[in-house]
N, C-alpha and C positions, 0 to 999 in steps of 0.2 A: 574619437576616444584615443586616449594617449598612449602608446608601446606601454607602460606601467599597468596602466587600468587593463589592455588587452590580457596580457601576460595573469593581472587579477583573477579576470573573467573567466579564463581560461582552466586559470587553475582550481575555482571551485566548482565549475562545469565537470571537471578531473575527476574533485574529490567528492561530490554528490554520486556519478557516476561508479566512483566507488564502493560508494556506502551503499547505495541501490542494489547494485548485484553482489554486493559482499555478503549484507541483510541476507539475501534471498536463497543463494549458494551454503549459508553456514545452518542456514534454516534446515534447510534440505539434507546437509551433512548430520548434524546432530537431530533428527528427527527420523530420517531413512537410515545411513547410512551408520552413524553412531548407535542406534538401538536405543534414544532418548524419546521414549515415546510416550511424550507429555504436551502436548501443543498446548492445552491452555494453562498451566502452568507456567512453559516457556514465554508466552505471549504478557503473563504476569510479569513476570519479570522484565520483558519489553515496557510495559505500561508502569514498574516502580521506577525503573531507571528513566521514563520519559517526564516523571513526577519530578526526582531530584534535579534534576539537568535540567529541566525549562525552567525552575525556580533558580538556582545557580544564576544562569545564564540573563537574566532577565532581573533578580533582583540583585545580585551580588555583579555581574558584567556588566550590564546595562547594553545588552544587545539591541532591546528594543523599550521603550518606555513601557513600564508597568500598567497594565489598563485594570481597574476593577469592577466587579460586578454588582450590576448599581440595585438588583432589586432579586425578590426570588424568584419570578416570574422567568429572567434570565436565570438564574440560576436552571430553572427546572430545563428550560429550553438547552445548553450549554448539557447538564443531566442525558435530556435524551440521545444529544446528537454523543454524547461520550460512549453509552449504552450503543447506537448504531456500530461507530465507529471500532468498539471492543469485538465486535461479533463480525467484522470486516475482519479485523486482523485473526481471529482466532478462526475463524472460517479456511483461511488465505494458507494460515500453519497448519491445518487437520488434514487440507488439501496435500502439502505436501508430503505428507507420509505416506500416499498412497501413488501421485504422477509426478513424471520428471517436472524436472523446471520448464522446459522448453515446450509443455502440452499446458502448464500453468498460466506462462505468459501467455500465450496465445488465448484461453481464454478470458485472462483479463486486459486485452486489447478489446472487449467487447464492453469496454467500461463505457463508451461513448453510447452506446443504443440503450444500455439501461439508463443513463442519463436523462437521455433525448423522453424517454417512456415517463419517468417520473416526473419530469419537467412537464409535460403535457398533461397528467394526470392530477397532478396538486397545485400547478399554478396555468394549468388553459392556456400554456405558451405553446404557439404552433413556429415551429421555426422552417422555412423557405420548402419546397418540394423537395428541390435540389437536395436540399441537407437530408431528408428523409431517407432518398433514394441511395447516399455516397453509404448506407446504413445495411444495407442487402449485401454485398462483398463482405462488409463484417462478419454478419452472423453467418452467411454460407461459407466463409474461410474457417468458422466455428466448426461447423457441421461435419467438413469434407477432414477437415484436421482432425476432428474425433473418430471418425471410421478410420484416420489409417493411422491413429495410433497405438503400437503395440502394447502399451503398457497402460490401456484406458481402463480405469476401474471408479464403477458407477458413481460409488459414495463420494471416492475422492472427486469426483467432476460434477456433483452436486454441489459439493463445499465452495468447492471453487466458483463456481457460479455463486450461490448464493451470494460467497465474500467479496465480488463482484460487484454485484445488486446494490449489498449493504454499503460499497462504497463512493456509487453513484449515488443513492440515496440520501449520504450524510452532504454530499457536496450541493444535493435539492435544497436539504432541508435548512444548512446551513445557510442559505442564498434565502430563502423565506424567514425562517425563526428569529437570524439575525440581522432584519434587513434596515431596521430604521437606524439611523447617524447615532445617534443612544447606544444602541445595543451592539454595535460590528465591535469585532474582535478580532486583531490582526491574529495570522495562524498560530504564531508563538506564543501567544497570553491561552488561546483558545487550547492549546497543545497542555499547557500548564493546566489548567480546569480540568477538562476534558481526562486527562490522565489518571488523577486521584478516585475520577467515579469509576474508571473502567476498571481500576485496582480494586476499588466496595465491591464488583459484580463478580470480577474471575476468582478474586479471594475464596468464598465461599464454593464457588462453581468448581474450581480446580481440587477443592480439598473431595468435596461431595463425588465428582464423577472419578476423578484420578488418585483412586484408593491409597493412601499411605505416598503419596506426591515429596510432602519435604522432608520425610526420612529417609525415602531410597535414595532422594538428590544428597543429600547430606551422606550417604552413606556411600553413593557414586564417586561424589566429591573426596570423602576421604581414600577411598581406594584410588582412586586414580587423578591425582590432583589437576591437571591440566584440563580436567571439566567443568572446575569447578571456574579457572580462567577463560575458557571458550564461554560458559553461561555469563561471565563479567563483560566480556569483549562482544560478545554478539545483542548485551544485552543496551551497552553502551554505543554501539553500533546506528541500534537502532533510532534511537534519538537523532544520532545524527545525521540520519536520512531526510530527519523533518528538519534541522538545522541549517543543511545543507539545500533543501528544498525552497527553503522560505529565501535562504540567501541569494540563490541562481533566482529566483522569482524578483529578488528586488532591486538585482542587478541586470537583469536583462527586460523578459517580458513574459506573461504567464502562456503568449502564443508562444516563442521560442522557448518554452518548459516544454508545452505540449511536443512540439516537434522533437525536440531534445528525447522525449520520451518515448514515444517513437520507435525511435535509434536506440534508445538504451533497451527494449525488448529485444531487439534482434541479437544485440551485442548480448543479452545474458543469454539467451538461448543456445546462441554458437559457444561461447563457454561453458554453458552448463554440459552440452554435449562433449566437447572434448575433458570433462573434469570428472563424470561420473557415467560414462561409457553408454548412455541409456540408447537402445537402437531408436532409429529413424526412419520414418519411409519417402519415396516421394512422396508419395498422395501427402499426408500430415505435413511435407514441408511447403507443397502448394499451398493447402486450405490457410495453414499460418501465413505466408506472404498475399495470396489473395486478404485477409486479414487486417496485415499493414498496411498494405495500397488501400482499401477501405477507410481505414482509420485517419491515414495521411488528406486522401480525398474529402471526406470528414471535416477534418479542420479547415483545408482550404473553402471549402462552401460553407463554413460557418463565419468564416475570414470576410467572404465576400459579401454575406447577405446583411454584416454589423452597417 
């Protein structure tokens, strides 16, 4: 690779990295710390902004050829994995209203065992011993990280887990529903679909559970304008996580994402901590690094048994 293309590489390895824990940081800001306590809502607005800006980008930039949906049958399939994928993200932000970021990540490093569980379950794929076993360090770095964490609150670490679940699950399903040469959808066409149903679902959802939602935002907005740019920027944000996601994936390799990803928990965690003071104990910071070493061991026995 040439000093150009590295310097490339680099730089949107940088700027995904960015968006990842910016996402996750402002999430947590304007959900805990701001007194914006709307997660699906917010998440709405996550999934319109990922609506206009995959279509932008895709039919107006021509980042990635246009693919279309050839039948309804896809459609419906595309329907549910949006539906999955909407209750991932809105799980993920409910969660953080109640744990730090740094008890979050950790337990969605446990994204690989719900993986592994779904994969066995819906397609009878048994992957090596080895792979099963690197799988034990994960969920006990789970376990030991939830007893020492000070600020564990139940609901919140249901969310999360479930949010979890849901999006190991969309990565099952997607790998099934859309598996014949016909029907694959690179992330960004899928990202574009995908977006507009999960906007049908929370629309209604957000108004019903989150009483009077877009006239206290409208009303927040006029009182204090710079919320109403945080909701623009964090909303625009997020898109770019998938932008930036699909880009590092097409320029490098979905193994070095993985790894990449990895690193990018740790790294939000230690910032999250120095950014919103939340205490720490050993125990929790054991349970989370037994955790990564799991995850890391993880991919390399799943590296060796291809």
């Amino acid at each position: 690779m040439s000093i150009s293309g590295k310097v490339f590489t680099v730089g949107l390895i940088t700027l995904w990295y960015a968006s990842n824990i910016g996402v996750l940081l402002l999430n947590k800001f304007l959900l805990s710390n701001y007194g914006f306590r709307y997660p699906i809502f917010l998440t709405l607005c996550h999934m319109m902004a990922c609506s206009i800006f995959s279509y932008i980008a895709i039919a107006w930039l021509k980042v990635v050829p246009m693919q279309t949906v050839r039948s309804r049958v896809q459609f419906v399939k595309i329907s549910s994995l949006g539906l999955i994928f909407c209750l991932s993200v809105v799980g993920g932000n409910i969660s953080l209203r109640y744990l730090p970021v740094s008890f979050n990540q950790a337990v969605g490093a446990t994204t690989p065992f719900f993986t592994a569980v779904f994969a066995y379950l819906m397609t009878l794929k048994r992957e090596a011993w080895l792979t099963y076993i690197t799988l034990i360090p994960v969920v006990t770095g789970v376990m030991i990280a939830s007893g020492g964490e000070p600020s564990f609150h139940l609901f919140g670490f249901i969310m999360c887990i479930g949010a979890t679940a849901a999006r190991a699950l969309k990565t099952v399903l997607q790998g099934v529903l859309l598996s014949s040469e016909a029907e694959k959808l690179n992330s960004m066409n899928l990202l574009m679909y995908m977006a507009p149903v999960a906007v049908a679902f929370l629309l209604p959802a957000s108004i019903i559970m989150e009483e009077d939602v877009v006239a206290i935002t409208f009303e927040l907005c006029r009182d204090d304008p710079k919320m109403m740019w945080l909701l623009i920027f964090n909303s625009a944000l997020a898109y770019f996580v998938n932008l930036t996601n699909f880009l590092v994936t097409k320029h490098t390799s979905a193994l070095t994402l993985q790894v990449l990803g990895n690193a990018k928990g740790a790294v939000a965690v230690v910032i999250s901590i120095l950014m919103f003071r939340n205490p720490v104990t050993i125990t929790g910071m054991m349970g989370y690094s037994l955790t990564v070493i799991g995850v890391i061991l993880y991919s390399e026995a799943k590296k060796r048994s291809k």
